[in-house]
Every structure is written in C-alpha cells, then in structure tokens.
Phi, psi and omega in degrees: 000131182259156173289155162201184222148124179242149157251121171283134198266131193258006172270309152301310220055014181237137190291169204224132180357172155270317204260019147277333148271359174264323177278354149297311193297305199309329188252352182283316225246357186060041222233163159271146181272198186215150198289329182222008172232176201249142161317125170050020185070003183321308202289327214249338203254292195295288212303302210279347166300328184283326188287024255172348198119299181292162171242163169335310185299304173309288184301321223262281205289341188301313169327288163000259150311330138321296190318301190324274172359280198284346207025059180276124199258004162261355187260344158305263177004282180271354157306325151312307183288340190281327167307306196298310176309303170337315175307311227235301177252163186237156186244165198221111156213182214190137185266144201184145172321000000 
C-alpha cells in the first residue's frame, strides 16, 4: 500500500507544491535550489516521517538527537526545515492503493 502526504499552506488552507515549497526553504536557508533535488533531501527524510504519521515537530526533535547523538550537520539541517515547515504548513496523509 503506498503512503502519501501533503502540506497545506496555514495562510491559504490549500496545498502546496513540493517544488514551491522547496524553493521557499532554499531562499529561507540561503541555499541554491537545484534543478532536480530538494534541499538536503528534505521531501525524502521529513515527507516519508510524515506519511509514517508523525508531526513536524515531532520529526524536528528526532532530527535533533540524531544531529546530537552522530554530530550530523545535515539531520540540524532538517531539523531546521522540518521547524520551518511546522510554522508555515500543516500536514496531510494518507494510505491509498
């Protein structure tokens, strides 16, 4: 069964781009976007926690302690965007054929 996961924009209420939300993180984070990957993998590390359940926040301190734990400057990375998200979107998932 596959997973899926949306972010609602908490300004609009309607969901929003992946790569319209990766180019916000990009210009938040002072990062270049990239023509075909997401910053740090953010979609593949926060998106599959969320579809999994979990909330941002939640996904944030997990990050977290990994950054600690490993002194990974990339699982701080997302914990930073998974923050950000948490700020900006609210989340949606769902199981589906």
């Amino acid at each position: 069964m596959a997973a899926y996961f949306q972010l609602i924009s908490k300004v609009t209420g309607e969901p929003t781009a992946f790569q319209v939300i990766d180019e916000e993180l990009c210009k938040e984070f002072d990062e270049p976007c990239h023509e075909t990957k997401y910053l740090w993998d953010w979609y593949l590390a926060i998106g599959m926690r969320v579809t999994l359940g979990k909330t941002l926040v939640d996904i944030a301190t997990e990050l977290h302690n990994i950054a600690e734990e490993c002194d990974d400057y990339f699982s701080l990375q997302l914990c930073k965007v998974a923050l950000y998200l948490d700020k900006h979107y609210d989340t949606n998932n769902w199981a589906g054929r």
